[in-house]
C-alpha positions as CSV (number, residue, x, y, z in Angstrom):
1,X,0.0,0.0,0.0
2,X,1.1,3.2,-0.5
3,X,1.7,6.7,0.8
4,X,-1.3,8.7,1.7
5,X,-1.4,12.9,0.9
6,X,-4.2,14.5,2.7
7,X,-4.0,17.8,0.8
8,X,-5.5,20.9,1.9
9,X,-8.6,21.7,-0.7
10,X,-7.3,25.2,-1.8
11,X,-4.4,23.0,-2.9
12,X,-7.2,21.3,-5.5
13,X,-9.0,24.4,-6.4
14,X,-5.4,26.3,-7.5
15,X,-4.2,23.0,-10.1
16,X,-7.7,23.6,-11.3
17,X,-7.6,27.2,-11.9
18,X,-4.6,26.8,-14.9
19,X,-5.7,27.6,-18.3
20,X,-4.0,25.2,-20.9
21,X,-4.5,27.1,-23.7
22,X,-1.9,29.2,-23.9
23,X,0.9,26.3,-22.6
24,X,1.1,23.0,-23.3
25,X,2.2,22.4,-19.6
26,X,2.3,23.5,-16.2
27,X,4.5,22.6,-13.7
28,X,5.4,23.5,-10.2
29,X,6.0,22.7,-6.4
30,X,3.7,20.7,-3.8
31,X,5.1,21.9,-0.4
32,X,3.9,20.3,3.1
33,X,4.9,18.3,5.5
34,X,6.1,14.6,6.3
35,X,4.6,12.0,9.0
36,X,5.2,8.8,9.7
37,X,1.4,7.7,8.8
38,X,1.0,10.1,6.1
39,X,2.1,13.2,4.4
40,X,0.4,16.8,4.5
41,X,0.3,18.8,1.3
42,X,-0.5,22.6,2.3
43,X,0.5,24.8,-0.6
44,X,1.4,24.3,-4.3
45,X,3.1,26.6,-6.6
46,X,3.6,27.1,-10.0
47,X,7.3,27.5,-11.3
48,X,7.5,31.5,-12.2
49,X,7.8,31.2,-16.5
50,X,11.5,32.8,-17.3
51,X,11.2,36.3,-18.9
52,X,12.8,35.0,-22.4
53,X,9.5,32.5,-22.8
54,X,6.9,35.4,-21.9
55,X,6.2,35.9,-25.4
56,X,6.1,32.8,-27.3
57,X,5.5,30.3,-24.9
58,X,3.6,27.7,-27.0
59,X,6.2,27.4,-29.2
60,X,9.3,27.4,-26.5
61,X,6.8,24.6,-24.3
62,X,5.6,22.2,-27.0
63,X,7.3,19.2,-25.9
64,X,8.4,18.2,-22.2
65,X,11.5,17.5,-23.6
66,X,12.2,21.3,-22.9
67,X,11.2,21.3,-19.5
68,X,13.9,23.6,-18.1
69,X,15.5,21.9,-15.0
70,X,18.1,24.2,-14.1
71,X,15.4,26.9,-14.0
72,X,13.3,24.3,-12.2
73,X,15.6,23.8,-9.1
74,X,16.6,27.1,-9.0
75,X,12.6,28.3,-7.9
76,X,12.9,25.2,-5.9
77,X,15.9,26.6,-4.0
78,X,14.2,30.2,-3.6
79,X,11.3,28.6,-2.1
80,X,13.3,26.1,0.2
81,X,14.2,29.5,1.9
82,X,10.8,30.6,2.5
83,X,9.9,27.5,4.3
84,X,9.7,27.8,8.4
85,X,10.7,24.2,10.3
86,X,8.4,21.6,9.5
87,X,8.0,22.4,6.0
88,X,9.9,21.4,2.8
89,X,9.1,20.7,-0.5
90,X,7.9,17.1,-1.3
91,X,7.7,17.0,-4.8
92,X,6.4,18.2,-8.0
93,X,3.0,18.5,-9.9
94,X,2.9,18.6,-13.9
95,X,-0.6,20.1,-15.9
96,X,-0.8,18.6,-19.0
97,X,-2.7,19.0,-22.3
98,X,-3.6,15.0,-23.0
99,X,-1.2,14.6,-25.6
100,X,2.0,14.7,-23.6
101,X,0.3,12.6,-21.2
102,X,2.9,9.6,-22.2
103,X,5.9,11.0,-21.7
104,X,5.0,12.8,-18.6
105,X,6.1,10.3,-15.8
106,X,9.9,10.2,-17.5
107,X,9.7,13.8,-16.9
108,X,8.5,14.1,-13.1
109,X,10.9,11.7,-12.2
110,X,13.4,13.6,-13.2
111,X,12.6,16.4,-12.0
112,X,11.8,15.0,-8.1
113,X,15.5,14.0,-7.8
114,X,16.8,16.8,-9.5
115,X,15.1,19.4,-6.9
116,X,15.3,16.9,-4.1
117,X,19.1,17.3,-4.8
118,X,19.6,21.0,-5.2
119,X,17.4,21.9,-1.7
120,X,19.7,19.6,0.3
121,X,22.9,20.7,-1.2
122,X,23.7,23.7,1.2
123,X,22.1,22.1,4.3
124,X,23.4,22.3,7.4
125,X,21.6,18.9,8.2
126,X,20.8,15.6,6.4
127,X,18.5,12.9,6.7
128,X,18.0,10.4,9.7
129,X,17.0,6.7,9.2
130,X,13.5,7.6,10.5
131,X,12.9,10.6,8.1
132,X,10.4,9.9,5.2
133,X,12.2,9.7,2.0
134,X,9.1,9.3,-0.3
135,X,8.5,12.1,-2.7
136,X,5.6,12.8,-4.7
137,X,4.9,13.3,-8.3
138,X,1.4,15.0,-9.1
139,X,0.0,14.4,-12.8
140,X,-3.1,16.4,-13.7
141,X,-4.8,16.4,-17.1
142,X,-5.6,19.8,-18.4
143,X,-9.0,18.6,-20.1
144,X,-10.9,15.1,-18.1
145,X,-9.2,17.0,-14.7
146,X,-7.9,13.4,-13.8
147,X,-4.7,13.2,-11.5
148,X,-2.0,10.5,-11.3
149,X,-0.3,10.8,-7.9
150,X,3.0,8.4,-7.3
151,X,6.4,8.7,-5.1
152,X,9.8,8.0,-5.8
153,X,12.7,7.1,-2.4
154,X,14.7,9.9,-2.9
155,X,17.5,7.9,-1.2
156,X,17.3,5.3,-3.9
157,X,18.2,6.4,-6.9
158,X,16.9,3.3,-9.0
159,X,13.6,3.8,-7.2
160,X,10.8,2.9,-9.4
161,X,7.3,4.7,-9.1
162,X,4.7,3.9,-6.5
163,X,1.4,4.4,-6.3
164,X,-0.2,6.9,-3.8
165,X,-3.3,8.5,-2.3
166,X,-4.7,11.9,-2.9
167,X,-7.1,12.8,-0.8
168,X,-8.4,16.8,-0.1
169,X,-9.4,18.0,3.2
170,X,-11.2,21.3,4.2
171,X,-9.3,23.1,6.5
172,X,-6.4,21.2,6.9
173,X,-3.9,23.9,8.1
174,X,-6.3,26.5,10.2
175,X,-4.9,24.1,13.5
176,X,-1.3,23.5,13.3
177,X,0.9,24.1,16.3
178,X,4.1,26.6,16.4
179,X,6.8,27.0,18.0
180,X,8.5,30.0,18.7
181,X,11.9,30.7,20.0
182,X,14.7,33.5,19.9
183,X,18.4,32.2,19.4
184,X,21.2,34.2,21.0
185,X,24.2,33.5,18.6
186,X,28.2,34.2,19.0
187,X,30.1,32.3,16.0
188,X,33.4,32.8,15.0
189,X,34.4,31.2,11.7
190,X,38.0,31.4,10.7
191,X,39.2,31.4,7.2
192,X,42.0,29.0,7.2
193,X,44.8,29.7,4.8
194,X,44.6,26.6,3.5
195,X,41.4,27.2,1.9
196,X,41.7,30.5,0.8
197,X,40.9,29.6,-2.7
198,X,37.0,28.7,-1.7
199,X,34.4,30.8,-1.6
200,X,33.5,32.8,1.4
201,X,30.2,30.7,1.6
202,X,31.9,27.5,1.2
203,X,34.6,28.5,4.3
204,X,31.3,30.0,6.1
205,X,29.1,26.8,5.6
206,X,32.4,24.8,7.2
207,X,32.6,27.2,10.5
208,X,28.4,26.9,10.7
209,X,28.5,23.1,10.4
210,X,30.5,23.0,14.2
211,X,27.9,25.6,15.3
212,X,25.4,22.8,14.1
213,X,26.7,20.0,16.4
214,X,25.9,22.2,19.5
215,X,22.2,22.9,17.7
216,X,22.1,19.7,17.3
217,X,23.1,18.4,20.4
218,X,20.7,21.2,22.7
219,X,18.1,20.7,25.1
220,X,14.7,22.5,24.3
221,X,12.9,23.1,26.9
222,X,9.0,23.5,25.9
223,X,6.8,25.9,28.0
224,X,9.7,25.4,30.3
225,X,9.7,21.6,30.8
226,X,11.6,18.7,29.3
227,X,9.5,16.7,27.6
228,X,10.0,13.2,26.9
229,X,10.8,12.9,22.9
230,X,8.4,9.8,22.2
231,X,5.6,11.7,24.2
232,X,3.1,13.5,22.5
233,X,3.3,17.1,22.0
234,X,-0.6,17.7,23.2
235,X,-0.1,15.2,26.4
236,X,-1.9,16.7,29.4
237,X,-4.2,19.1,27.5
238,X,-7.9,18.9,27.8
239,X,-10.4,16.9,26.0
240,X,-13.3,18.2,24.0
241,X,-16.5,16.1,25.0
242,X,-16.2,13.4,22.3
243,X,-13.0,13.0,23.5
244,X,-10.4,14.6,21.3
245,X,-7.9,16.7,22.1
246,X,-8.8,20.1,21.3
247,X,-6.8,21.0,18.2
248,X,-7.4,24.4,17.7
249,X,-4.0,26.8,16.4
250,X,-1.8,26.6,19.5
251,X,2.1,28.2,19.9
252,X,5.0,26.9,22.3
253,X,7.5,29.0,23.7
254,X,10.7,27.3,23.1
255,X,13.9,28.0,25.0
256,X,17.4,26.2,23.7
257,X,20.3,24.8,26.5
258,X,23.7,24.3,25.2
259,X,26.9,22.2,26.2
260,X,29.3,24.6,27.9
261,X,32.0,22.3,27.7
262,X,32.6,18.9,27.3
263,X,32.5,15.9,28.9
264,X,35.5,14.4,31.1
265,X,35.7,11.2,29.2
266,X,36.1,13.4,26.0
267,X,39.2,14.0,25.1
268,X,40.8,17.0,23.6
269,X,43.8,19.0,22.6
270,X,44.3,22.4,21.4
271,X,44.7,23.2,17.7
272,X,46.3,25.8,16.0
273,X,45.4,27.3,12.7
274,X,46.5,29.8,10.0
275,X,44.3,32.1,9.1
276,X,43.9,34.8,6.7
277,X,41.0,36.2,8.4
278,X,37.5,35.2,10.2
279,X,34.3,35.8,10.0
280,X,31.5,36.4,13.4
281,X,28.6,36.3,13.0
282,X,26.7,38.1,16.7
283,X,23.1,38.6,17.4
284,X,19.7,37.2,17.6
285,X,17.6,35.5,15.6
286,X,13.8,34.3,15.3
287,X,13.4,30.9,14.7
288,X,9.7,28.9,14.3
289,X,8.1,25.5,13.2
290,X,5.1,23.9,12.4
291,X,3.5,20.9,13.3
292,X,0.3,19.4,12.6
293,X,-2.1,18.7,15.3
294,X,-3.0,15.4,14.7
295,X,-1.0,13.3,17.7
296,X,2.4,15.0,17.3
297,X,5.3,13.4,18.5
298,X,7.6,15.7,21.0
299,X,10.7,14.5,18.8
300,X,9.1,15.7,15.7
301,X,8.2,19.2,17.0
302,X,11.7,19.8,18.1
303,X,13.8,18.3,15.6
304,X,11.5,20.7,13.2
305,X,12.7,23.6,15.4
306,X,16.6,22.2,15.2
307,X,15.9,22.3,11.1
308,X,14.7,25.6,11.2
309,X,17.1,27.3,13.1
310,X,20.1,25.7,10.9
311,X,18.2,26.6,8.0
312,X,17.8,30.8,8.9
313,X,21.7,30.8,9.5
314,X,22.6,29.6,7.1
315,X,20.3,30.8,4.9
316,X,20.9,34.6,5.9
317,X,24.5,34.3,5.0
318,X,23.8,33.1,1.6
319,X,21.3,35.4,0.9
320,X,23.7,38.3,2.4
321,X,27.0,36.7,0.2
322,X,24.9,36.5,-3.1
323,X,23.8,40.1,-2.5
324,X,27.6,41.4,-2.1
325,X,28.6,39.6,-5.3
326,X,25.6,41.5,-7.0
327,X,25.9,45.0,-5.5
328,X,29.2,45.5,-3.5
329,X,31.7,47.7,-4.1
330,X,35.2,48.2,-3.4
331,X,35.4,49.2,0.0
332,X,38.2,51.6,1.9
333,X,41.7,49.0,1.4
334,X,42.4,51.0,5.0
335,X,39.8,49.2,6.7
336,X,40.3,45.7,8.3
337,X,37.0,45.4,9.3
338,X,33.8,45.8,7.5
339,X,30.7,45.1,9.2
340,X,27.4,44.0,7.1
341,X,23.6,43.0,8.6
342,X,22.4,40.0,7.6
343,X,18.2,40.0,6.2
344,X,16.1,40.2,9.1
345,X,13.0,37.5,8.8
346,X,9.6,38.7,7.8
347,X,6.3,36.1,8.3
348,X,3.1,35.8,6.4
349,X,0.1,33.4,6.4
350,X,-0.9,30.9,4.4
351,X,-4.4,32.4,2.5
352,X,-7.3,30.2,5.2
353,X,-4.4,28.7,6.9
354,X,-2.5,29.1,10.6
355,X,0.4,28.3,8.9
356,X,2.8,31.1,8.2
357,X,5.7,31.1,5.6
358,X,8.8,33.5,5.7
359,X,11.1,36.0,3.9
360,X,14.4,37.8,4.1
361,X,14.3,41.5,4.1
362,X,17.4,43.7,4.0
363,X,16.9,47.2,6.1
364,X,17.0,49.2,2.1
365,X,14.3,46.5,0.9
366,X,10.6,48.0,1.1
367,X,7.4,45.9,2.1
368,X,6.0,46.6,-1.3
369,X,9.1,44.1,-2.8
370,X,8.6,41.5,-0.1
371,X,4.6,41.5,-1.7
372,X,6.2,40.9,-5.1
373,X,8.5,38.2,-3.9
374,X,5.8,36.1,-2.5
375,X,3.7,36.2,-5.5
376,X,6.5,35.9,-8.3
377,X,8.1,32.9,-6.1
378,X,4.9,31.4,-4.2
379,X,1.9,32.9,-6.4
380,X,0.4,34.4,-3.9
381,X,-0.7,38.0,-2.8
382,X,0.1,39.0,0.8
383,X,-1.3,42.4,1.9
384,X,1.0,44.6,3.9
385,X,-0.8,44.4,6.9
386,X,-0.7,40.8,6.9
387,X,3.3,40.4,6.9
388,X,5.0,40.4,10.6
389,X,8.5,41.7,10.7
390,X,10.1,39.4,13.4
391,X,13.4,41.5,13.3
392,X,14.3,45.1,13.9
393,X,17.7,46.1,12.3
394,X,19.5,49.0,14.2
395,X,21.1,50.8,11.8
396,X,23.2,52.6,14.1
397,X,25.6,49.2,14.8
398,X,26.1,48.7,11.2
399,X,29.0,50.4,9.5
400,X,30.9,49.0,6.3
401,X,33.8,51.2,6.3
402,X,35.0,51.9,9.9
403,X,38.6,52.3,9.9
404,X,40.2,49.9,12.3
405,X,41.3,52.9,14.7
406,X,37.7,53.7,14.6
407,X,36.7,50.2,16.6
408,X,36.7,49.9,19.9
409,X,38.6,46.5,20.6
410,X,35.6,45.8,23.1
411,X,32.8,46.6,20.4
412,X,31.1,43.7,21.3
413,X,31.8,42.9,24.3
414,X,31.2,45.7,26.5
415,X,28.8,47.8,24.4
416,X,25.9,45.2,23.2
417,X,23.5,48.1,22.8
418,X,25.1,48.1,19.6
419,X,23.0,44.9,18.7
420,X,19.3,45.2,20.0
421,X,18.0,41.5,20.2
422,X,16.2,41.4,17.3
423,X,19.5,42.4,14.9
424,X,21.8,39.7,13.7
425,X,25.6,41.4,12.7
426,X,27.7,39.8,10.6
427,X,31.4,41.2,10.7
428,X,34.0,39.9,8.3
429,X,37.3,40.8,9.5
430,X,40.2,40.6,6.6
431,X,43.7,40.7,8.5
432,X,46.7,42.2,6.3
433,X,49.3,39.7,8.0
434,X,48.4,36.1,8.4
435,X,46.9,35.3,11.6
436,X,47.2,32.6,13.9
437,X,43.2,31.1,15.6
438,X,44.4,28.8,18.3
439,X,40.8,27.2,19.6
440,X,41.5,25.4,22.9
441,X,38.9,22.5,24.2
442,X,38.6,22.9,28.1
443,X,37.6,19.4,29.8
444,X,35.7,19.7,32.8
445,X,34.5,17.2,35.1
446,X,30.8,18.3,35.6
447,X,28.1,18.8,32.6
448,X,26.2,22.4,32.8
449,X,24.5,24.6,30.3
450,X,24.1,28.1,29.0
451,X,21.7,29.8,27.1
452,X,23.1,31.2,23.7
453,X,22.5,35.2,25.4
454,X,25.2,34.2,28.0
């Protein structure tokens, strides 16, 4: 038996809404979330048509021979970013005039492993053994309306098709659960010499992926408790009178606990390493996830917490590196330090849903450009008044030319009024000389904790 999709009924009304006539195909993103017992489709998206095809489309989509991958995986990427925890994109849908209803299963199979490899590329996590690796492949016939709904393993690449369920639901995401949390971040990256030829993202993404062990490795306490992983997330709540637990749209307060230092029985020696400069990246960020209501697991709700706030760290860099490739100019050669502020996170709902998806804004960006990112990238339009800004930047900390004399040597230590909570700072500091990072690993005997703000 296979996979079952219980798919928000928007979800239906949207694949029905494309016009055929003026494309021979359609195709796009499903995006929800994975369960053990079945998977949750809350949103789908058409793939934004690339500004070369706007005028002669028919001709330039006649055959899905042309489907454009590359252009494909790219909208697959953008969107990956716009996902809170909890949510990811399980596969792909394909609208179809009935003639290229042959060749359209080659084509969606492609296409599945294609985007499933470019969203997991730059992650800061992979998959566990318990994680579902099933993703879906939506056909739908442009004319008789009738839909062919399989899944490929992702982790098999010889996976052949299987069928699945498709089944709408009204109301499907107006009672998922959140949870909220603020993280308190301090990372230093160095830039070893010996990779000096990579990429500042690719150094970056190697410093971030220690910072992920301690993620990884947290305590999150829920309303303030520790909860049990295999518990459920609703335990303890009240009962409606047929004996459900009342689902309506709920949020937990989430707080993260850290390893200060290591275990005894781990042991460690100091390194030393030559650098050519480091990046620090200082502040706070908002982090959130989503679950769905029916019997969560307290493993489930945190580990899509952990996803999420790997995912907004990472993410802001890359968004923040691809924007100084684009726009950046020479800076003052004098100047050692340069300080830049990563995209603060804006939120905005789901049309009918409590589910809410996100955004990266820089402080020069205005809300009417956040609007037109939503609908180019996830076709759909957000009123102002509906979009939450999480994040505050204070301009006053931010400074891209400050001469080194110009720094106080305890900028961040003794003045953090310079970084409100809700900023994140990124400083990349280029040294003239080569530098020598020595990290040492303290052993202590007793295990304790600290919250990130410490």
């Amino acid at each position: 038996m296979g996979r079952s999709y219980i798919v928000e009924e928007a979800v239906g009304q949207y694949l029905l809404n494309f016009n055929n006539q003026e494309k021979a195909f359609v195709s796009g993103l499903l995006i929800g979330q994975c369960s053990s017992q079945r998977d949750y489709v809350v949103l789908a998206t058409r793939t934004p048509p690339r500004e070369e095809q706007n005028e002669d489309t028919k001709s330039s989509q006649s055959q899905l021979d042309d489907l454009d991958e590359e252009w494909i995986t790219a909208h697959a990427n953008q969107v990956s970013r716009m996902l809170p925890g909890g949510l990811l994109v399980l596969g792909i849908f394909i609208i179809t005039t009935p003639d290229l209803g042959k060749d359209v299963q080659n084509a969606l199979r492609r296409l599945v492993f294609a985007v499933e490899k470019s969203v997991t590329k730059k992650r800061l996590w992979n998959l566990t053994e318990d994680d579902i690796s099933d993703r879906v492949t939506l056909h739908v016939c442009s004319s008789t309306k009738k839909i062919l709904c399989r899944t490929y393993d992702i982790r098999d690449p010889k996976s052949l098709p299987k069928p699945a369920d498709w089944k709408y639901q009204n109301g499907l995401s107006t009672s998922w659960l959140s949870l909220d949390c603020t993280i308190h971040v301090n990372i230093h990256v160095p830039l070893s010499t010996t990779t000096a030829s990579y990429p500042l993202e690719k150094n970056t993404k190697n410093g971030l992926a220690r910072w992920a062990k301690q993620i990884e490795g947290g305590v999150y306490l829920i309303n303030g408790q520790v909860k049990e992983e295999d518990c459920e997330l609703l335990e303890g709540q009240k009962k409606s009178s047929r004996g459900n637990t009342q689902t309506t749209s709920q949020t937990f307060d989430v707080r993260v606990l850290t390893h200060l230092l290591l275990n005894s029985n781990h042991r460690s020696t100091a390194t030393v390493q030559v650098c050519s400069g480091s990046v620090n990246l200082k502040g706070s960020v908002t982090c959130r996830a989503y679950i769905h209501s029916n019997k969560p697991k307290v493993k489930d709700a945190v580990q899509a917490l952990k996803r999420d706030i790997l995912n907004t760290v990472s993410d802001r860099c890359e968004i923040l590196f691809e924007d100084l490739l684009m726009n950046e100019t020479p800076g003052n050669t004098d100047s050692e330090k340069e300080f830049y502020a990563l995209p603060h996170r804006v939120f905005a709902p789901i049309p009918g849903s409590s589910v809410k998806l996100c955004d990266y804004k820089f402080r020069d960006e205005s809300t009417r450009e956040i609007q037109e990112h939503f609908m180019e990238l996830l076709d759909q339009h957000i009123g102002i008044d509906d979009l939450e800004i999480a994040e505050e930047i204070n301009t006053a900390s931010i400074n891209s030319c400050m001469k080194r004399e110009d720094i106080p040597e305890d900028t961040y230590d003794d003045q953090p009024k310079h970084l409100v909570k809700t900023t994140v700072a990124l400083r990349i500091q280029q040294n003239i000389g080569v530098a020598i990072a020595a990290a040492v690993a303290l052993l202590a005997a007793g295990f304790s904790f600290h919250y990130f703000s410490d």
